[in-house]
N, C-alpha and C positions, 0 to 999 in steps of 0.2 A: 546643710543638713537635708533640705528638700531636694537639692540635685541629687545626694550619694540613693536618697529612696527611689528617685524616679531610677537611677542606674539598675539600682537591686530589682525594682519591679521588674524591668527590660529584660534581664540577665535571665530573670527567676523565667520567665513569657519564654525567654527563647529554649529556657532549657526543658521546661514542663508541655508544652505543646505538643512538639513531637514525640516524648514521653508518652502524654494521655492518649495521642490521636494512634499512636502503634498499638497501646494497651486497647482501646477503641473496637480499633481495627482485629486484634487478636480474640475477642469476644465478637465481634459479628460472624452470624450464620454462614456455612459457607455452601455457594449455589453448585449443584454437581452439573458438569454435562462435559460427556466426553467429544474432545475434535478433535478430527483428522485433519493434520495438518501437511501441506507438501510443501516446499521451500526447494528447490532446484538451485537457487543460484546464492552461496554465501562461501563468497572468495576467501573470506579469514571470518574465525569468531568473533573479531570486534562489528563484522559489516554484514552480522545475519540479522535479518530485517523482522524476526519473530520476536524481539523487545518488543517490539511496540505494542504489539497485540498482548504479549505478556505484559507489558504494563497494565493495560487496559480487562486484562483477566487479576491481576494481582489487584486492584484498584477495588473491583467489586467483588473481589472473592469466589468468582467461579476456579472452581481446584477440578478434576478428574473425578469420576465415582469410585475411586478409591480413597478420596479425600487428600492426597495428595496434589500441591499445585504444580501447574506446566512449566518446565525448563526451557530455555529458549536453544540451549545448546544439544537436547537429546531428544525432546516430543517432536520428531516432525520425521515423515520420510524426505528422504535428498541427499546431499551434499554436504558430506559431515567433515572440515577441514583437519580437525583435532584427531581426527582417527590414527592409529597408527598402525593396523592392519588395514592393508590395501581393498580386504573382504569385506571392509566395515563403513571406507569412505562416500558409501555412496548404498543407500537403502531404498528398496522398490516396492514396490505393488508386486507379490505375486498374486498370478492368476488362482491357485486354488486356497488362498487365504481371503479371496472377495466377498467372500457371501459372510464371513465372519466376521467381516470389518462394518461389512452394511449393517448390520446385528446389533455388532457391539456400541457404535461410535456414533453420538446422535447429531452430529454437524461434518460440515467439511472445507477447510479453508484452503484454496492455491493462493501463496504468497506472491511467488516470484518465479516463472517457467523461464526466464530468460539461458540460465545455466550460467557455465563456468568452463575455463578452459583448464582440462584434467590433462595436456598432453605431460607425458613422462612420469605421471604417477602411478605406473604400471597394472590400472584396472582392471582385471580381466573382461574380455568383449568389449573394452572402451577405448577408443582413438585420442582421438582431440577436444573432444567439448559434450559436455553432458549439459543437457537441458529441455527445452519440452515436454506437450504432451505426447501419454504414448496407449497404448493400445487401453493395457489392463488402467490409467489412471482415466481416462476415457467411461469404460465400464462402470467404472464407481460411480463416478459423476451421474454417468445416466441413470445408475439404481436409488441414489440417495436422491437425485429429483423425485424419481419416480416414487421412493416412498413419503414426499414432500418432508425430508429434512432438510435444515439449512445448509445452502451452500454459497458461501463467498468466494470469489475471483476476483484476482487483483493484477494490476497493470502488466501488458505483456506474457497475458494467458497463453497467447497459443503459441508465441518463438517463432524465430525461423526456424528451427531443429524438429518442429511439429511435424509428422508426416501429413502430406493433403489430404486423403481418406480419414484421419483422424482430425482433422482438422473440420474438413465438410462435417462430418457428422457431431462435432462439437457443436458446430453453428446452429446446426437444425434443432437443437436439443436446448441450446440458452439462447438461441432465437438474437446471438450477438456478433456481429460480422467485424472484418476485422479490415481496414481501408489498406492496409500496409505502411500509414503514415503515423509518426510519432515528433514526439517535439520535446525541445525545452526553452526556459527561460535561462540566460548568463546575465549575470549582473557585470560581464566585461569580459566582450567576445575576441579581445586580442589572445591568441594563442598562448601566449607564455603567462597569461594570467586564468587559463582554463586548470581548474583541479581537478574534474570530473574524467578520468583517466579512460571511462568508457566511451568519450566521445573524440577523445585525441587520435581514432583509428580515424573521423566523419573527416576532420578535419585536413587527411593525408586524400581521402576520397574525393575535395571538393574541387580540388583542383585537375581529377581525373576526368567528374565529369562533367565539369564545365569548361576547362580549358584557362580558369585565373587562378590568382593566386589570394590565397585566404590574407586579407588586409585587412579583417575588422578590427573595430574596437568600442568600447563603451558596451552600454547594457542593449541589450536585442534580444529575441527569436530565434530559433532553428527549428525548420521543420525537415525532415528526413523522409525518404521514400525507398529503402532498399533494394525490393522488388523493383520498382521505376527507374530507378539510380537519378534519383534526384536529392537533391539539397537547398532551400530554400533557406535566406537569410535573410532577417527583418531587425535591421539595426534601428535602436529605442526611437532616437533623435530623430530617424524620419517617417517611421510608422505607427508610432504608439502613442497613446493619449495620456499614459499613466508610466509609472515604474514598474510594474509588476505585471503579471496576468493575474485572475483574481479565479476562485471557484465560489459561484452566487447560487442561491437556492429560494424560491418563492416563500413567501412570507406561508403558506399553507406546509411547506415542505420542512420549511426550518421550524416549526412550530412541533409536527408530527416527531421529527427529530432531535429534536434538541440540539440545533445546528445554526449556525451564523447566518444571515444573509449574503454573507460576504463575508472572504476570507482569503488574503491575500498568497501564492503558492507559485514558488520557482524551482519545481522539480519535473522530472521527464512526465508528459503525456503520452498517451497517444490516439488518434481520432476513429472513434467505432461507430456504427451504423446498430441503432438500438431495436431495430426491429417493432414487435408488440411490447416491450419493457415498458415499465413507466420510468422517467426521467425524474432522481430525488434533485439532481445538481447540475449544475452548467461549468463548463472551464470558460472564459471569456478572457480574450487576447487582449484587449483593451488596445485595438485598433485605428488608427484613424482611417479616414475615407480610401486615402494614398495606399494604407495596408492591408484593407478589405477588397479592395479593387484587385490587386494581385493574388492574394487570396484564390478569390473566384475564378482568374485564368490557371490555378490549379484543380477547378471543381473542390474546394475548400470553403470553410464557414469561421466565422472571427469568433464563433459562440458554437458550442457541440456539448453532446452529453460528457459529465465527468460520474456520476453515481448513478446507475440505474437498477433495476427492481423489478420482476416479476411479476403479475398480477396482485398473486398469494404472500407474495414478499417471502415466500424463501428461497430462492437467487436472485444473488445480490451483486451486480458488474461494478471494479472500481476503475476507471480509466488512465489513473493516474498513479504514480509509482508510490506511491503515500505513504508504506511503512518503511519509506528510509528515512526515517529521521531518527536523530538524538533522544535518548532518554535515560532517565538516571531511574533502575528499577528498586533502588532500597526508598525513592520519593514516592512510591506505589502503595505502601503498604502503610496507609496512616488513616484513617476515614475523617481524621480535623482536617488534616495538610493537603488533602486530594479534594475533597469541593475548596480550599481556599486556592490552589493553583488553578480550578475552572473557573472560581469568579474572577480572581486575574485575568489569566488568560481572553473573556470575555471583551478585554480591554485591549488586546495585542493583535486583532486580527487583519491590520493593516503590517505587519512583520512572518514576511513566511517564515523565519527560523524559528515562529510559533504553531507552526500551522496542523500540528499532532493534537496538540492541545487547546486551541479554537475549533479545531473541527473534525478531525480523524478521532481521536477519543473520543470526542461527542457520537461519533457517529457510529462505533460497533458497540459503545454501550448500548443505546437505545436501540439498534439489532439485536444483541445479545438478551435485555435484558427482557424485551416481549415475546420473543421466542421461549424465551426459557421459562416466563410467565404463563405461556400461553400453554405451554407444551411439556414441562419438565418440572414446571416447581409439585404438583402433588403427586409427582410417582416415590 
């Protein structure tokens, strides 16, 4: 009799929870603030990388000032796969709709400038690959600093598809340079165990310019130099101190943020020069001596900015490709089930397949949510 209760309680907990915490969630206030979103690079609708931020908008209820919430497959100018007018695949910045976007739109997020390869999808004006910045997304940038809105930048701002003029006068303006190097972590650098399809071109490259033959295997490093044509490989077993590279953040920073001090993360980097920024985070390779020493015969560091900040904190640099991660967006919308997935989570920060949820969600709520305190909640 006591077991069939304790069942029914369990039953009753699993079914009422999520119940109460959506009904919760459907009675909280909901915060307005319109972003400008660009996303250039989402090869298919399963691999557009604006989930995450719309988790992260779904979670605290910021919707648009029409009270309608952000779709991750329509709110963004770029690279629309679904489209099925060729006019439609691909949405720009025109020049004389700038001043109205500065007007309208109180933030501005670059997702992902890397692009996409569009050959044969008969674009008008478009060849092989769309991606970068470009003139008129340039211009915004510079207006919405200039009117100190928020604007976030995420890993692989400027592409190789950046023109250099556009590119110089980026740097001057987010005071963010760009090394030409980028990395990642493999949990098993033998080829036929790489899934990451965008690195299976590095791989054909490695042997071009070094003259061997890619033999790795086990978990390691790559660091890349496109521009240089170099390729650096740091297999675990004789460079590394740890399994993973980790993104660490001062007990001052992670306080302000509501952020890990550590938080373990095996997705693309890559290594920028921060300028006047202030430094929220560090990416750390978790090196040993053996690994830091080569390092250095690159003019490289085992430790570099991964999140930095502006004076004023409204531009925000992310160094790391962060919003590619996994998330289930109907887990979003519960206000019981969403701090009980951050107290979790609190516990998983040694597992990057958690690493949205230790830390990337932590970190553009408490963005989002001061700005929007600061600046938007009494209009």
């Amino acid at each position: 009799m006591k077991t069939s209760r304790i069942f029914i309680f369990i039953l009753a907990a699993i079914i009422l929870i999520p119940v109460f915490g959506r009904l919760s969630w459907k009675l909280k206030k909901k915060q307005l603030i319109d972003i400008l979103i660009i996303n250039k690079t989402v090869p298919d609708e399963s691999q557009n990388e604006l989930k995450t931020l719309n988790w992260t908008l779904n979670s605290q209820k910021f919707t648009k000032s029409d009270g309608f919430r952000y779709y991750y497959n329509l709110d963004y100018y770029g690279f629309h796969p679904e489209a099925t007018d060729a006019d439609r695949l691909i949405t720009s910045i025109k020049l004389n709709d700038i001043q109205t976007l500065i007007k309208d739109f109180d933030a501005l997020f670059f997702l992902d400038n890397t692009g996409v390869n569009i050959e044969g999808k008969g674009i008008p004006g478009k060849k092989n690959w769309y991606g970068g910045l470009n003139q008129n997304d340039y211009l915004v940038l510079k207006q919405m600093l200039g009117n100190k809105k928020l604007v976030l930048a995420e890993y692989d701002f400027f592409s190789d598809q950046t023109e250099e003029l556009v590119r110089y006068n980026t740097e001057q303006i987010t005071e963010i340079y760009s090394t030409g190097w980028k990395g990642k972590y493999f949990k098993n650098l033998k080829s036929t165990s790489i899934r990451d399809r965008s690195f299976l071109k590095w791989i054909e490259k490695y042997k071009e310019y070094t003259g061997n033959d890619w033999s790795f295997e086990g978990p390691g490093i790559v660091l890349i130099n496109a521009i240089q044509k170099k390729i650096l490989v740091l297999p675990g077993s004789e460079f590394m101190n740890s399994d993973v590279p980790v993104v660490k953040t001062s007990e001052e920073q992670a306080s302000a943020y509501n952020i890990p001090p550590s938080a373990a993360y095996a997705g693309w980097f890559e290594v920028i020069n921060h300028g006047k920024n202030n430094v929220i985070s560090e990416f750390d390779l978790n090196l040993n001596e053996k690994g830091i020493e080569i390092l250095r015969k690159y003019d490289l560091e085992p430790v570099f900015p991964a999140v930095v900040s502006s004076a004023d904190e409204r531009f925000f640099y992310v160094a790391g490709d962060f919003s590619k991660s996994r998330v289930s967006l109907g887990l979003s919308k519960g206000t019981i089930i969403t701090p009980l997935i951050m107290k979790i989570s609190r516990k998983m920060t040694t597992n990057p397949n958690k690493f949205f949820h230790t830390y990337y969600n932590r970190l553009l709520t408490s963005i989002l949510d001061k700005y929007y305190s600061e600046n938007l909640k009494s209009n």
